[in-house]
C-alpha positions as CSV (number, residue, x, y, z in Angstrom):
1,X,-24.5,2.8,17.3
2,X,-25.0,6.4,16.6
3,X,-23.9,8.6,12.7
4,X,-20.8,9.5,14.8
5,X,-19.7,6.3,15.6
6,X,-20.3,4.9,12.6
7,X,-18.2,7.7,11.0
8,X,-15.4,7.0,13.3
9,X,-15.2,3.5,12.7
10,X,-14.9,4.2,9.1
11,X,-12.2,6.9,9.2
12,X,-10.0,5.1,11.5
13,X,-10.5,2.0,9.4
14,X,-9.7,3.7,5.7
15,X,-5.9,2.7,5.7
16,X,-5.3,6.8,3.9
17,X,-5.9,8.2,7.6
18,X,-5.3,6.1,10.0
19,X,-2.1,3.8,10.6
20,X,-1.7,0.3,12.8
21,X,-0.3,0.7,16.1
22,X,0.2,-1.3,19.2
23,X,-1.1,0.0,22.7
24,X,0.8,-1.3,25.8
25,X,-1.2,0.0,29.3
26,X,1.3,1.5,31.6
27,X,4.3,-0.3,29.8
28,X,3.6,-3.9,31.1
29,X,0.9,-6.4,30.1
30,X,-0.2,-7.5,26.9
31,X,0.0,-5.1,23.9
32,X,-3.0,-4.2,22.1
33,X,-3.6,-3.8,18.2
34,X,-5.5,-1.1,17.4
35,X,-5.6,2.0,14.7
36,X,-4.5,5.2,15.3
37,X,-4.4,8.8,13.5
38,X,-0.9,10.4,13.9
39,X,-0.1,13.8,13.6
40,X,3.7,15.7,13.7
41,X,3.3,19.1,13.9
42,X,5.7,21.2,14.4
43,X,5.4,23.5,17.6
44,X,6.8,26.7,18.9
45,X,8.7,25.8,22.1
46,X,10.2,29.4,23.9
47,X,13.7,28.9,25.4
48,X,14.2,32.4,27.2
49,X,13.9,35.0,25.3
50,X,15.0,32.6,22.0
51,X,11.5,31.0,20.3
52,X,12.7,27.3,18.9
53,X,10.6,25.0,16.4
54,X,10.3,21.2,17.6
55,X,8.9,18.2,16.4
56,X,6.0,16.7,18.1
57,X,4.1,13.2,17.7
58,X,0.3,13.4,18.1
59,X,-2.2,10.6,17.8
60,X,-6.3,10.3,17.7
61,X,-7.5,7.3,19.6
62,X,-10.4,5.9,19.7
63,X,-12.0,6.4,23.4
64,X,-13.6,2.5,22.9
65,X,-9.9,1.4,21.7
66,X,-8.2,2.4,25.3
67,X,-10.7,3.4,27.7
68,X,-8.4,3.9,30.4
69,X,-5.6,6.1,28.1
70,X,-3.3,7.6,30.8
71,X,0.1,9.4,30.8
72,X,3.0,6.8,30.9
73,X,0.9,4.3,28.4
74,X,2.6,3.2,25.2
75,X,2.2,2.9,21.7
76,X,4.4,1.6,19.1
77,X,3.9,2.7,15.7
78,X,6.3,1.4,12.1
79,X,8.4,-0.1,14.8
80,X,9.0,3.1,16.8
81,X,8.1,3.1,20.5
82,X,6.3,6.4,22.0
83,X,5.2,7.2,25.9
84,X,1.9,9.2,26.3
85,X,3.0,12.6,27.7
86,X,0.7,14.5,29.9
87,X,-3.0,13.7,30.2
88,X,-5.0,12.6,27.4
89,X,-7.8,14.6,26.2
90,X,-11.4,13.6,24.6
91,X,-13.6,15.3,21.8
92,X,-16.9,16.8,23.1
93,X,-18.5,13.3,22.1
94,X,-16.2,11.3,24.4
95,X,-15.6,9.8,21.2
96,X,-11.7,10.2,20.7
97,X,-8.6,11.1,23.0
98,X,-6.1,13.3,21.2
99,X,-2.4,12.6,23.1
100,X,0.7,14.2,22.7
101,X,3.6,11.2,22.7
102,X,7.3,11.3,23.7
103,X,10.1,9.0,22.2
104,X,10.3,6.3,25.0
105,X,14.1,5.1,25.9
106,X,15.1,2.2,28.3
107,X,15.6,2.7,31.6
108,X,19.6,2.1,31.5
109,X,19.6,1.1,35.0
110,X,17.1,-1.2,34.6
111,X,17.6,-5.2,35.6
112,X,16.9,-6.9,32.3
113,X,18.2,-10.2,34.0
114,X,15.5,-10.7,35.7
């Protein structure tokens, strides 16, 4: 285990920084405790020639956490369900993905029967 590692592990451990979270691959399967580190930033978003402010949901994950982090996964955080938007992106040490999350809605078409 290398300093960084050991760092990580800390810092996503210390309950100040880092918050519980549920990872689901692709939507289906089994879901997957783990800790995140969640950001909401606010970000300029241009409209034609009007600039807009918008609310945005970022998390750090650790790369040994979800391995295989890819758009459409989800997470669900204090009850609140989010879709990974876009690809994921690691830190220089391959150590951590920062993603950018979307609020995730049913499908309303969807068969729930079955």
């Amino acid at each position: 285990m290398t300093a960084f590692v050991a760092a990580l592990d800390l810092l996503f451990a210390d309950p100040n920084l880092s918050t519980p979270a549920l990872y689901q691959q692709a939507g289906i399967g089994v879901e997957q405790p783990l800790r995140v580190m969640r950001r909401s930033p606010d970000r300029m978003v241009e409209f034609g020639a009007a600039r807009l402010v918008s609310d945005s949901v970022v998390l750090d994950v650790r790369v040994s956490d979800c391995p295989e982090l890819a758009a459409g996964d989800r997470f669900e955080i204090a009850g609140e369900i989010f879709v990974v938007q876009g690809t994921p992106k690691r830190d220089r040490e391959r150590l951590v993905w920062t993603v950018e999350l979307l609020p995730w809605w049913p499908d309303p078409h969807a068969d729930v029967t079955g």
